[in-house]
C-alpha positions as CSV (number, residue, x, y, z in Angstrom):
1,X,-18.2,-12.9,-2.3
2,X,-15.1,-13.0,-4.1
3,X,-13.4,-16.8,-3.9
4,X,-10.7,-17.2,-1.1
5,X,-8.0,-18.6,-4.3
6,X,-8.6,-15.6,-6.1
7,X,-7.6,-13.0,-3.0
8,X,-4.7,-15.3,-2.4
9,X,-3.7,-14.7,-6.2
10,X,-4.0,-11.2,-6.0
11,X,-2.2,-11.1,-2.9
12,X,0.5,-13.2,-4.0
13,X,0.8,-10.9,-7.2
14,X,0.7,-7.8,-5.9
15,X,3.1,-5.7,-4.2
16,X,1.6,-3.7,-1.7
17,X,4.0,-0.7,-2.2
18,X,2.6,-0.7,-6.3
19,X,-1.0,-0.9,-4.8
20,X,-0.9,1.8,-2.1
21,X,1.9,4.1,-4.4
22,X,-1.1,4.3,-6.9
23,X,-2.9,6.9,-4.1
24,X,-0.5,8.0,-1.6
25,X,3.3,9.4,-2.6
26,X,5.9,6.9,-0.7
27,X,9.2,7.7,0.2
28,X,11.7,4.8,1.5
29,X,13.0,4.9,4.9
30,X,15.8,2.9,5.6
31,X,14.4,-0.9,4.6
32,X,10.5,0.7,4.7
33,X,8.2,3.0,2.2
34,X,6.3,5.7,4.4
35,X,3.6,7.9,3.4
36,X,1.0,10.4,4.6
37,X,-2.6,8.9,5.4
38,X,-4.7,9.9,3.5
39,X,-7.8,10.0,5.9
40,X,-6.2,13.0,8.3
41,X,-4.7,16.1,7.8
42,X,-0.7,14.8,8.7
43,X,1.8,17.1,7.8
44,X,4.7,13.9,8.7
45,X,4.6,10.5,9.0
C-alpha cells in the first residue's frame, strides 16, 4: 500500500483540473471546470 505522506504529497502537488484535463476536455463555467464523464454516453454536462 502506498504510504499515507506520499498521497498527501501528491495531493498537495497536484491540481485536480491538470490530473482529470489529461482524459476528459474541461471547459470553465463561471468559478468551475466541467466535463463529460467519461463512463456514459452524455452529450452535456
Amino acid at each position: 500500500m502506498i504510504p499515507k505522506e506520499t498521497v498527501d504529497k501528491i495531493i498537495e502537488s497536484s491540481r485536480i483540473e491538470d490530473v482529470v484535463g489529461d482524459f476528459v476536455s474541461l471547459k470553465r463555467r463561471g468559478t468551475s471546470m466541467i466535463g463529460l464523464c467519461p463512463f456514459h454516453n452524455e452529450k452535456t454536462p
